[in-house]
PDB file of the backbone (N, CA, C, O) and the ligand in Angstrom, with CONECT records:
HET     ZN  A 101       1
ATOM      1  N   UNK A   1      18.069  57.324 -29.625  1.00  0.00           N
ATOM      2  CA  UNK A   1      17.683  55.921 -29.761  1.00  0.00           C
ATOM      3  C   UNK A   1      16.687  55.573 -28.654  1.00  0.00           C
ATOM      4  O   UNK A   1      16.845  56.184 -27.597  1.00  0.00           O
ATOM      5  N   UNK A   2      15.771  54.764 -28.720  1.00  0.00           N
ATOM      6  CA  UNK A   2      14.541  54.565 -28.091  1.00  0.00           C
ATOM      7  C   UNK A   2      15.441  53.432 -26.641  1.00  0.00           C
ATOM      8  O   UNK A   2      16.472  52.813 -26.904  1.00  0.00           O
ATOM      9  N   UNK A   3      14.982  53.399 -25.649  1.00  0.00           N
ATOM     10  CA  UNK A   3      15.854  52.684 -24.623  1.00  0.00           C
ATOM     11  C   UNK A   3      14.438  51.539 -24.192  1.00  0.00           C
ATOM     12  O   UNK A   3      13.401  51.494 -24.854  1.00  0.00           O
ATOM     13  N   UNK A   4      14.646  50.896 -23.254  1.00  0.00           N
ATOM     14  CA  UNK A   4      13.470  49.915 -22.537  1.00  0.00           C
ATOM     15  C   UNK A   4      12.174  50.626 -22.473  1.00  0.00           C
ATOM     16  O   UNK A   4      11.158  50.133 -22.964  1.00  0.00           O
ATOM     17  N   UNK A   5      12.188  51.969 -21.779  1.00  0.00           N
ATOM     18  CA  UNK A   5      11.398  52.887 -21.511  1.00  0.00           C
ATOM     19  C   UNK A   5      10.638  53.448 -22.228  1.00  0.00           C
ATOM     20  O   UNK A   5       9.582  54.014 -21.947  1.00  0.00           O
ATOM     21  N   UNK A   6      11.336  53.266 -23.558  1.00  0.00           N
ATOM     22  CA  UNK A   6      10.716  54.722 -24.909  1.00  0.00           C
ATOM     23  C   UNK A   6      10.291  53.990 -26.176  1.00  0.00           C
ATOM     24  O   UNK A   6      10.427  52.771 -26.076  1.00  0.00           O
ATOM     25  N   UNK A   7      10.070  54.189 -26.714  1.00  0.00           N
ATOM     26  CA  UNK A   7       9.959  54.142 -28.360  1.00  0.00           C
ATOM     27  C   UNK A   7       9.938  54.705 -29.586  1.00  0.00           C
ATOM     28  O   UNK A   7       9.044  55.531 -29.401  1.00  0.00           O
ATOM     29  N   UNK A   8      10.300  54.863 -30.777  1.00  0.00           N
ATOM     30  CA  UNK A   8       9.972  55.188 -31.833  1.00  0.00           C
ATOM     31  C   UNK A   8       8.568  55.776 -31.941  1.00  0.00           C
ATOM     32  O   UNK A   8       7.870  55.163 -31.133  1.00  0.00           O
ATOM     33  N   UNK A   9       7.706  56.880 -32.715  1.00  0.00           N
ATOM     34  CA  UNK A   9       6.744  56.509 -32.609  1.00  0.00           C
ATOM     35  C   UNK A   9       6.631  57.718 -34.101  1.00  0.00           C
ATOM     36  O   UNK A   9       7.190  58.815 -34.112  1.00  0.00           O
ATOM     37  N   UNK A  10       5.740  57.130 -35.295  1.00  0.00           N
ATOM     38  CA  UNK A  10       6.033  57.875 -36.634  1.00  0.00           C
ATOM     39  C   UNK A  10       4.478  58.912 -36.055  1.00  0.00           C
ATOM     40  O   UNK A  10       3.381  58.369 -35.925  1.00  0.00           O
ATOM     41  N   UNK A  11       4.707  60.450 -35.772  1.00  0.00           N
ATOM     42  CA  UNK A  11       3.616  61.155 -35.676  1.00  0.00           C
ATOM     43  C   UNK A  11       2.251  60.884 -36.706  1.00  0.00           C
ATOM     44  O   UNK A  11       1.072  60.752 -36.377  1.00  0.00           O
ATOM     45  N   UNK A  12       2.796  60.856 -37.908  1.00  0.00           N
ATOM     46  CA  UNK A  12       2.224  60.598 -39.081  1.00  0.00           C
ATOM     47  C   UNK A  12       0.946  59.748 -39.462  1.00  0.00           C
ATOM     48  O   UNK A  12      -0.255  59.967 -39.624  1.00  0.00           O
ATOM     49  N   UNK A  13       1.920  58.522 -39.532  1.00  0.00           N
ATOM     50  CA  UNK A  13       1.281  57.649 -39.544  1.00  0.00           C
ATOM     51  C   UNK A  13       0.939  56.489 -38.217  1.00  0.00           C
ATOM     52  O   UNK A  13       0.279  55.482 -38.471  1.00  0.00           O
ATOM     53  N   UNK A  14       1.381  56.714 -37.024  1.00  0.00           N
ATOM     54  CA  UNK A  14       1.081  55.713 -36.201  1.00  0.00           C
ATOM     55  C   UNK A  14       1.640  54.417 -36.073  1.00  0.00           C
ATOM     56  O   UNK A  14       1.142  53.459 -35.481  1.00  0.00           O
ATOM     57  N   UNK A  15       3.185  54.496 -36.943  1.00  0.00           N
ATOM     58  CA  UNK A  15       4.109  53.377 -37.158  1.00  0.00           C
ATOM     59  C   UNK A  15       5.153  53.284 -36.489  1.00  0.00           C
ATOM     60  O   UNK A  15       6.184  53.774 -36.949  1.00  0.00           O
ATOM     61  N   UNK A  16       5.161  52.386 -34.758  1.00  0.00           N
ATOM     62  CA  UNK A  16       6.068  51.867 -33.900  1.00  0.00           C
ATOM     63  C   UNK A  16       7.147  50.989 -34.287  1.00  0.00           C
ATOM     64  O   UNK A  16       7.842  50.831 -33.283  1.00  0.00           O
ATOM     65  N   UNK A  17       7.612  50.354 -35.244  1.00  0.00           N
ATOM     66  CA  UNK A  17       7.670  49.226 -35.664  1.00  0.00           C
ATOM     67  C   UNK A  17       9.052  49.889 -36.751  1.00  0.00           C
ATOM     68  O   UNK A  17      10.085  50.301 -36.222  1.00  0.00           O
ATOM     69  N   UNK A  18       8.888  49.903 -38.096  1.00  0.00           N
ATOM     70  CA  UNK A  18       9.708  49.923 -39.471  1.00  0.00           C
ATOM     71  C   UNK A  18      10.322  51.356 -39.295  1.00  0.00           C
ATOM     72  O   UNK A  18       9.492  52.241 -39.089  1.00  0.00           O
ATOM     73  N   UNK A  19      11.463  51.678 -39.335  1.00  0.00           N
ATOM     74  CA  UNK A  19      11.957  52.777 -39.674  1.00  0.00           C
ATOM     75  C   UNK A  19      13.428  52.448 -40.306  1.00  0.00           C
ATOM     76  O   UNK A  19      14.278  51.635 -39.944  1.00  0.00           O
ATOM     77  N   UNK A  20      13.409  53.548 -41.579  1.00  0.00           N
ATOM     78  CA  UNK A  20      15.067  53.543 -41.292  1.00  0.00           C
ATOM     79  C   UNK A  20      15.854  54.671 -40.862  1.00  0.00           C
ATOM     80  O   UNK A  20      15.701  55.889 -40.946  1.00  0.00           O
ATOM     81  N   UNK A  21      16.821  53.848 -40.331  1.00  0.00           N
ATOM     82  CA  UNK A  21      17.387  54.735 -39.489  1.00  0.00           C
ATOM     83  C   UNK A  21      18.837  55.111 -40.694  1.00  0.00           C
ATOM     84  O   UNK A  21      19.289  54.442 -41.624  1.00  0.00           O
ATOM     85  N   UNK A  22      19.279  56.634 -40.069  1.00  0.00           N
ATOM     86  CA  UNK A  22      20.647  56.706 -40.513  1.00  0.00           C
ATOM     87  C   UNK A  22      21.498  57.165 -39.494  1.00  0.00           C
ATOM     88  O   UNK A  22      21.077  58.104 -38.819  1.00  0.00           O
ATOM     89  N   UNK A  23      23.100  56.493 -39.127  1.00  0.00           N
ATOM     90  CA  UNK A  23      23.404  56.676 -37.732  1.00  0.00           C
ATOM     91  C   UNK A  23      25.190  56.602 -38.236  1.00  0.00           C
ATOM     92  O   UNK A  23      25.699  55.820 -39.039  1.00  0.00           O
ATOM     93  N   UNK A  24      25.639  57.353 -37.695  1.00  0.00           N
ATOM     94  CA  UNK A  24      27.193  57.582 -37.595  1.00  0.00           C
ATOM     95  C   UNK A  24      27.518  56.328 -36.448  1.00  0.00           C
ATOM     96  O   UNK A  24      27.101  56.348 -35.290  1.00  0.00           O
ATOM     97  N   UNK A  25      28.273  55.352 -36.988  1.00  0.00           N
ATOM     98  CA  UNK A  25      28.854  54.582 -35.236  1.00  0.00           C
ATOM     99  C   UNK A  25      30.587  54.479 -35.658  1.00  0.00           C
ATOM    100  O   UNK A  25      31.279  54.131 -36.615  1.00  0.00           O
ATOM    101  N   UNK A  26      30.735  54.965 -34.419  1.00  0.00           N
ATOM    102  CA  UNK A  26      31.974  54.589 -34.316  1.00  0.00           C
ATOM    103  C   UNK A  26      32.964  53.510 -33.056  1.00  0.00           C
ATOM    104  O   UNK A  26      33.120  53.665 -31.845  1.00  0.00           O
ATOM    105  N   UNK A  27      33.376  52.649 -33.816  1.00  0.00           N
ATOM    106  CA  UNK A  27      33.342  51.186 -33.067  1.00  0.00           C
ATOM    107  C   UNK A  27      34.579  50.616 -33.379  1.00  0.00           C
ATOM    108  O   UNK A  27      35.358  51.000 -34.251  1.00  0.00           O
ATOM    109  N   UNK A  28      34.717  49.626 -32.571  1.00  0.00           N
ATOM    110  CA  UNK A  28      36.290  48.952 -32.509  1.00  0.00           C
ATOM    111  C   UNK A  28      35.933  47.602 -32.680  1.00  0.00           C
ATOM    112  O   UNK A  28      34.920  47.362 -32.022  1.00  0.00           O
ATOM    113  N   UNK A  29      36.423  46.457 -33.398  1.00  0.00           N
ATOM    114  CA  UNK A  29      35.975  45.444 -34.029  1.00  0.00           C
ATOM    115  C   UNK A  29      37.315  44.299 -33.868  1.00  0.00           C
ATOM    116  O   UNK A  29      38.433  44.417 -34.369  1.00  0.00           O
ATOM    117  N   UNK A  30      36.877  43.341 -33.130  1.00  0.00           N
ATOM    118  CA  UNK A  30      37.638  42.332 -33.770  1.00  0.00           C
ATOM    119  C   UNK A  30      37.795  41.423 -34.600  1.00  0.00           C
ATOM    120  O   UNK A  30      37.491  40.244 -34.413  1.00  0.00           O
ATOM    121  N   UNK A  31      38.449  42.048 -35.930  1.00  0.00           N
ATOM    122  CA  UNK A  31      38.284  40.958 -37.466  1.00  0.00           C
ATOM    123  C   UNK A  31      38.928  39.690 -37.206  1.00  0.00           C
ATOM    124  O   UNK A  31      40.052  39.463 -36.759  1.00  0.00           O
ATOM    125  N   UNK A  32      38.284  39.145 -37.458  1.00  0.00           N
ATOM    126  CA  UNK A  32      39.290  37.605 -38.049  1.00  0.00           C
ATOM    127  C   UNK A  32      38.948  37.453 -39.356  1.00  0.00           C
ATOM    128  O   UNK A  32      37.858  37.365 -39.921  1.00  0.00           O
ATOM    129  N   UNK A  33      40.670  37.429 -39.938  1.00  0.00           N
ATOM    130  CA  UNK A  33      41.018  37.317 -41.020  1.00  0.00           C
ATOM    131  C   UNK A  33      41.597  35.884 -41.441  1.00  0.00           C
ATOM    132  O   UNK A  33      42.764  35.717 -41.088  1.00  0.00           O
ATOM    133  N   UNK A  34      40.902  34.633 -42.250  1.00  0.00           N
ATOM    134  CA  UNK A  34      41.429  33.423 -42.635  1.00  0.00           C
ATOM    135  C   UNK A  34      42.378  33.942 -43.406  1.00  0.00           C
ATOM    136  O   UNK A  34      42.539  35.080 -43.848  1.00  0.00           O
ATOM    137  N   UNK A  35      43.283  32.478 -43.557  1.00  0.00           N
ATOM    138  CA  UNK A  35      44.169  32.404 -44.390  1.00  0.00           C
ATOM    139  C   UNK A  35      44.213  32.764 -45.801  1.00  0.00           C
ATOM    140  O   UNK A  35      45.237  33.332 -46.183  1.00  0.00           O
ATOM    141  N   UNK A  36      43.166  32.509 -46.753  1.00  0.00           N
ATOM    142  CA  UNK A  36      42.541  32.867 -47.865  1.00  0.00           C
ATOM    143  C   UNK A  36      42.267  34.553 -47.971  1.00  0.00           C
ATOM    144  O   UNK A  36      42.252  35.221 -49.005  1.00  0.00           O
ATOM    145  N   UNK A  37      42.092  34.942 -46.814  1.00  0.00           N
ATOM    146  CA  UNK A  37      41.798  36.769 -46.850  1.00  0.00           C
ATOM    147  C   UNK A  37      40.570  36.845 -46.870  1.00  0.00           C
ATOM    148  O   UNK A  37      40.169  37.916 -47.325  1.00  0.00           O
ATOM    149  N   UNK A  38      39.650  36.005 -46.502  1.00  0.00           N
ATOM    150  CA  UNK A  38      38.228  36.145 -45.665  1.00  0.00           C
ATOM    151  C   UNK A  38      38.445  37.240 -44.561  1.00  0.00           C
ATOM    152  O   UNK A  38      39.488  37.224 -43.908  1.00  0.00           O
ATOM    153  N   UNK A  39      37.662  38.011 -44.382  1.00  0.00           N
ATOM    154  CA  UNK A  39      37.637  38.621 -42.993  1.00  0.00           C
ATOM    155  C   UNK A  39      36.410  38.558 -42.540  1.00  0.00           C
ATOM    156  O   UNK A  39      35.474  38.760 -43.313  1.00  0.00           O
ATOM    157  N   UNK A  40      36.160  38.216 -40.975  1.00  0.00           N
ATOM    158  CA  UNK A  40      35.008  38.543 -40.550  1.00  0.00           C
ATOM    159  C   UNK A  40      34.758  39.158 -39.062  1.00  0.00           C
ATOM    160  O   UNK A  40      35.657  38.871 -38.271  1.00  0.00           O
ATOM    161  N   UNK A  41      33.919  39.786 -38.648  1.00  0.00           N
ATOM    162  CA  UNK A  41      34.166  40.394 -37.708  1.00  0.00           C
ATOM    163  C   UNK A  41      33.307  39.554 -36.332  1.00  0.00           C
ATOM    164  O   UNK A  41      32.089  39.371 -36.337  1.00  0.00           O
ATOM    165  N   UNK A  42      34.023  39.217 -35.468  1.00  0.00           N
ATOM    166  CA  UNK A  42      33.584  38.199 -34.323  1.00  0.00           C
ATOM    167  C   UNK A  42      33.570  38.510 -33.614  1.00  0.00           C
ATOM    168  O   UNK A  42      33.166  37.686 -32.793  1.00  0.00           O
ATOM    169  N   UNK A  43      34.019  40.270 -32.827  1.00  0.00           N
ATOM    170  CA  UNK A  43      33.459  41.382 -31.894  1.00  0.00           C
ATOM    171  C   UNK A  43      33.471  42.454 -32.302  1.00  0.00           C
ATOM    172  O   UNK A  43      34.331  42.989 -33.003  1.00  0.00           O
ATOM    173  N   UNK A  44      31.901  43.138 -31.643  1.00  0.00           N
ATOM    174  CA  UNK A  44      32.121  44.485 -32.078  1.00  0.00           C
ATOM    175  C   UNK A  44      31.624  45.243 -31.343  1.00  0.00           C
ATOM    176  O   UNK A  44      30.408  45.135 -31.185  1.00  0.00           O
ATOM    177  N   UNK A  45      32.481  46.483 -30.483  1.00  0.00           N
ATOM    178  CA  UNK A  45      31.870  47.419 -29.591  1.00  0.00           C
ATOM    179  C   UNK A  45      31.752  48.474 -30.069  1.00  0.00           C
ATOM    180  O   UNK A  45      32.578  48.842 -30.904  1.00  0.00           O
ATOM    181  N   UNK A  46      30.717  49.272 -29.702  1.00  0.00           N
ATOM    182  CA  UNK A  46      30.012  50.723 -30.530  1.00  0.00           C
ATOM    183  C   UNK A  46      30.978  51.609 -29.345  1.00  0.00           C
ATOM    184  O   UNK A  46      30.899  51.431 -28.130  1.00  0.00           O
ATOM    185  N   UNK A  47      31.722  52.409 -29.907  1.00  0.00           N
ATOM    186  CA  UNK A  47      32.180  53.229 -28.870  1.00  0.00           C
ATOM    187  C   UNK A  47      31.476  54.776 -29.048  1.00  0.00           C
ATOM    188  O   UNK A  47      31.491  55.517 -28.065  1.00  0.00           O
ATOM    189  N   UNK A  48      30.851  55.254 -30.342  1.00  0.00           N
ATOM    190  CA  UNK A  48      30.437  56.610 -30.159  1.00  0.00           C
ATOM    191  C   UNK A  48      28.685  56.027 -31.190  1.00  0.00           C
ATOM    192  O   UNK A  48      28.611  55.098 -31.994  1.00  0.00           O
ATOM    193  N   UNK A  49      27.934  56.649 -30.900  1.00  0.00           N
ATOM    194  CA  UNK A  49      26.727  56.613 -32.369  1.00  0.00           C
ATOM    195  C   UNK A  49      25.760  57.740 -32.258  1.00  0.00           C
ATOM    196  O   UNK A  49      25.042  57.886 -31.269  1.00  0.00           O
ATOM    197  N   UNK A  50      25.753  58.537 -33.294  1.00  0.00           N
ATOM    198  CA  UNK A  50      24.492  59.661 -33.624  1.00  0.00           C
ATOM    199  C   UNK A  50      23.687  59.693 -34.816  1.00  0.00           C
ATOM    200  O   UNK A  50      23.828  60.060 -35.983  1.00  0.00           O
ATOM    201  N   UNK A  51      22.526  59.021 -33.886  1.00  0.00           N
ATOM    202  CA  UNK A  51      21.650  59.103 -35.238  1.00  0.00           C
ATOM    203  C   UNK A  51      21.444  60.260 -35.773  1.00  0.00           C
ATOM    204  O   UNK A  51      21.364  61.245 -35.040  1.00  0.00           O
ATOM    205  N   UNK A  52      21.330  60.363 -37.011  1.00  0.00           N
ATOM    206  CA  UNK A  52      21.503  61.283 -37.831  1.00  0.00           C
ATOM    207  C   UNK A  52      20.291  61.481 -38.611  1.00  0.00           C
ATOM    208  O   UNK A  52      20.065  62.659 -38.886  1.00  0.00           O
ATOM    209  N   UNK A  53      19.447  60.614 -39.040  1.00  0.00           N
ATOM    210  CA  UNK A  53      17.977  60.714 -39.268  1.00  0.00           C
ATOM    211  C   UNK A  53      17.237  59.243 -39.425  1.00  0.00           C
ATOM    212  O   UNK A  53      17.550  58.093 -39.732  1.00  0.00           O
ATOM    213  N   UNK A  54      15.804  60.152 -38.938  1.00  0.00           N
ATOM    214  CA  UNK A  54      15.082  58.745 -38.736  1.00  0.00           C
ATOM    215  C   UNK A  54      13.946  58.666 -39.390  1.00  0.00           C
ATOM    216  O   UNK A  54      13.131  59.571 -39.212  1.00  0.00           O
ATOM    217  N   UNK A  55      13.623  57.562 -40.302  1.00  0.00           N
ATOM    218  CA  UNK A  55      12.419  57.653 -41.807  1.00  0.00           C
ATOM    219  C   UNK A  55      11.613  56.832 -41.610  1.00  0.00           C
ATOM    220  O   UNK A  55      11.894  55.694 -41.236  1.00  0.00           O
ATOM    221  N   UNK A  56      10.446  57.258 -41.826  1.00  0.00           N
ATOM    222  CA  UNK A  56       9.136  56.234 -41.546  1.00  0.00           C
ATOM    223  C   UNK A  56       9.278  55.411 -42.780  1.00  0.00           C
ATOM    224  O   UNK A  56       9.720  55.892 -43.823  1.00  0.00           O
ATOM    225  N   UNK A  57       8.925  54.242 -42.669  1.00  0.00           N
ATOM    226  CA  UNK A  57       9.048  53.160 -43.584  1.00  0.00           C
ATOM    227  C   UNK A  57       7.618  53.161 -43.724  1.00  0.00           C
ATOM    228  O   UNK A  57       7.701  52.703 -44.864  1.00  0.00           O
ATOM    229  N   UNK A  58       6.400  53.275 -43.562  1.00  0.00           N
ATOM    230  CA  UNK A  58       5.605  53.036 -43.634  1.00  0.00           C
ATOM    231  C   UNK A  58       4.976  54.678 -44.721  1.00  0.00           C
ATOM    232  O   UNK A  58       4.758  54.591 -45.929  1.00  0.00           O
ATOM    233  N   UNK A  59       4.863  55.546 -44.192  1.00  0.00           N
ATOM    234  CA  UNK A  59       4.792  57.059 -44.690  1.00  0.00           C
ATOM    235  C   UNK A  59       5.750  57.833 -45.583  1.00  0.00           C
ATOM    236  O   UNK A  59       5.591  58.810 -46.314  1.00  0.00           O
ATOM    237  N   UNK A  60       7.078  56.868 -45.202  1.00  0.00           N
ATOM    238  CA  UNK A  60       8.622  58.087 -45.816  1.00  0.00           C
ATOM    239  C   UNK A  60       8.219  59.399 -45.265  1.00  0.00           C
ATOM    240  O   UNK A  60       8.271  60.468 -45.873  1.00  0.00           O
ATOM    241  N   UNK A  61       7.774  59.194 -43.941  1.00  0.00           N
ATOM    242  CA  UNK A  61       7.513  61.005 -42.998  1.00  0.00           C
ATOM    243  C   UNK A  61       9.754  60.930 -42.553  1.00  0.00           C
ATOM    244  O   UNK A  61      10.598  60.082 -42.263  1.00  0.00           O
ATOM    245  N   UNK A  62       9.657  62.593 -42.820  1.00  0.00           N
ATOM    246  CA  UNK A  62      11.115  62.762 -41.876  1.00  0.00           C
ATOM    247  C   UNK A  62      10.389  63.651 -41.621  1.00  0.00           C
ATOM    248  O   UNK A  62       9.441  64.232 -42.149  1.00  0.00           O
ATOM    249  N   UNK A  63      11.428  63.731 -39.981  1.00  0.00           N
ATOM    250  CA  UNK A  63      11.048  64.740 -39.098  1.00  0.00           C
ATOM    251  C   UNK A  63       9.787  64.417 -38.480  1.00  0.00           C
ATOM    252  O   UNK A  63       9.457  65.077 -37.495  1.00  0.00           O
ATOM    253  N   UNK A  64       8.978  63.439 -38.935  1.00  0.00           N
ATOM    254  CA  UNK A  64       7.114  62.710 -38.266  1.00  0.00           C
ATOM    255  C   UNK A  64       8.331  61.726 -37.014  1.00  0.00           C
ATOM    256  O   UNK A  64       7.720  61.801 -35.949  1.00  0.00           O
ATOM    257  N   UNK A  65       9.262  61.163 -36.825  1.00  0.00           N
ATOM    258  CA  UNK A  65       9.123  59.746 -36.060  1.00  0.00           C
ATOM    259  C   UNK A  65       9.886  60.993 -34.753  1.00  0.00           C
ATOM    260  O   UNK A  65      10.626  61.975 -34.809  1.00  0.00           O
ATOM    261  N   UNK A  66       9.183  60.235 -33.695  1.00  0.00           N
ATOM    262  CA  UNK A  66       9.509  60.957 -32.754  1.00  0.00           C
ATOM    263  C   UNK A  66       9.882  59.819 -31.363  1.00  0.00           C
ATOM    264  O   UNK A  66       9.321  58.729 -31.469  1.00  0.00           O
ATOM    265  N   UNK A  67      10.714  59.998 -30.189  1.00  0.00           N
ATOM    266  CA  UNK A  67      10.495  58.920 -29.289  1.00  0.00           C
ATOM    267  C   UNK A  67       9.304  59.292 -27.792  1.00  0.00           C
ATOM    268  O   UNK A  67       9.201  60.298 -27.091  1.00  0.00           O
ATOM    269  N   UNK A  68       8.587  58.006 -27.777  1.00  0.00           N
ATOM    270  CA  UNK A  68       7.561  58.667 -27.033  1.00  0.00           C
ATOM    271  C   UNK A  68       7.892  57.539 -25.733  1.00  0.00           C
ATOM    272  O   UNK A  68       8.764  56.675 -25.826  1.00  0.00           O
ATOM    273  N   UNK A  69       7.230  57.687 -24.815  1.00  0.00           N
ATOM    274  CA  UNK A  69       7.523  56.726 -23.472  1.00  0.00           C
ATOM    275  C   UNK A  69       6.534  55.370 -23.947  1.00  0.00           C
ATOM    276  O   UNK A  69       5.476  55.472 -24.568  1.00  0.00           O
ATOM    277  N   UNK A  70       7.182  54.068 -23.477  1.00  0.00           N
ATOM    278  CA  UNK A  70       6.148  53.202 -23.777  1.00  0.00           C
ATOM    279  C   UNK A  70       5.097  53.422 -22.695  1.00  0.00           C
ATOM    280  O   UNK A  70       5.277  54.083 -21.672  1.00  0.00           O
ATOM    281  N   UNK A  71       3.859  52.724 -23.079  1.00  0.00           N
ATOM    282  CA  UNK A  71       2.974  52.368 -22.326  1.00  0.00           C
ATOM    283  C   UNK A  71       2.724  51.541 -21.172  1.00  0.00           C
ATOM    284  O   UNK A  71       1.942  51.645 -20.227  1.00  0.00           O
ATOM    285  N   UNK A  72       3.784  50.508 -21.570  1.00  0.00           N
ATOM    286  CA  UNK A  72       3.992  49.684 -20.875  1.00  0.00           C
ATOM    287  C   UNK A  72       5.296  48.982 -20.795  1.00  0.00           C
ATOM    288  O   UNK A  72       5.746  48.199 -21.631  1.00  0.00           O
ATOM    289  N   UNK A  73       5.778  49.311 -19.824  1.00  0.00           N
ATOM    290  CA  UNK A  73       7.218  49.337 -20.159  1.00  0.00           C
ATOM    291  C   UNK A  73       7.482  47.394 -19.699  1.00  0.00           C
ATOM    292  O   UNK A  73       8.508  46.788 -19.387  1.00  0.00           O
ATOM    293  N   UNK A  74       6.557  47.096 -19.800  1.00  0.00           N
ATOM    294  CA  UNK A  74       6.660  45.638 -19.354  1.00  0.00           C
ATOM    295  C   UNK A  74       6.484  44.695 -20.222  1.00  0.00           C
ATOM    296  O   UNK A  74       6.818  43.523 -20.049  1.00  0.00           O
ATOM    297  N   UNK A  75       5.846  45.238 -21.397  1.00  0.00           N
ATOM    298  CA  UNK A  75       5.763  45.079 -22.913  1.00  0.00           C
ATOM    299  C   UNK A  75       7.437  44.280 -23.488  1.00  0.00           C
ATOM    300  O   UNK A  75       8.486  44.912 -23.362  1.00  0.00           O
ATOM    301  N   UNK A  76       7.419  43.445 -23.845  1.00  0.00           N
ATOM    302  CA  UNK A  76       8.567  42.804 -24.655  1.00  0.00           C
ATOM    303  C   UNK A  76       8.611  43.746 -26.068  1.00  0.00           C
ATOM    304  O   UNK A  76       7.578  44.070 -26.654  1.00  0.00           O
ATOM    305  N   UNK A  77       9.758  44.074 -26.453  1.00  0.00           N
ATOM    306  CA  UNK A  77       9.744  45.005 -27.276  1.00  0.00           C
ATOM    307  C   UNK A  77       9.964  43.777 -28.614  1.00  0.00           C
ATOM    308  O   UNK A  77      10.596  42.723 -28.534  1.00  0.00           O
ATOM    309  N   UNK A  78       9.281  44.281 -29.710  1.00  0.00           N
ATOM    310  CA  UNK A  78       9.366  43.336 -31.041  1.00  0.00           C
ATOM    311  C   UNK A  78       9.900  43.887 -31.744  1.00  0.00           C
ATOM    312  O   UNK A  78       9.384  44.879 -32.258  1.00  0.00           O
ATOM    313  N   UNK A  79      11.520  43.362 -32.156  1.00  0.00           N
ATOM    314  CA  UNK A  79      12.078  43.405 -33.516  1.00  0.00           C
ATOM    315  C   UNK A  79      12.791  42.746 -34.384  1.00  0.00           C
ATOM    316  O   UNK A  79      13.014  43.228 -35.495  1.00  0.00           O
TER     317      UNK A  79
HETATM  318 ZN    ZN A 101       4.780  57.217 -40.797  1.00  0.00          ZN2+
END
């Protein structure tokens, strides 16, 4: 996963931005469940995650998106 420092970056096509991702997480959640049997979840901590593959949205390149260092790590990241 890309941190403050890094980024996504699709070799391919030159696409920082759109990917999808596919990622195993494994996490502990606190549901709240209404009376009716609504449930919703109102915390949630990731305790394990491996991305598992990552797809250019722009190309559909796998195996093209790679993480590269930002440029500027002072850059506000957009998503
Ligand atoms: Zn691409």
């Amino acid at each position: 996963m890309p941190t403050e420092h890094t980024r996504w970056r699709c070799g391919q096509c030159g696409n920082l931005t759109r990917f999808d991702v596919t990622r195993t997480v494994r996490s502990r959640e606190y549901v709240h469940v209404d009376l009716a049997g609504e449930g919703s979840v109102q915390e949630r901590e990731v305790l394990a995650e491996t991305v598992e593959r990552v797809v250019c949205r722009w190309c559909q390149g796998t195996d093209t998106v790679v993480v590269v260092p930002r440029p500027d790590a002072e850059e506000a990241p957009s998503q």
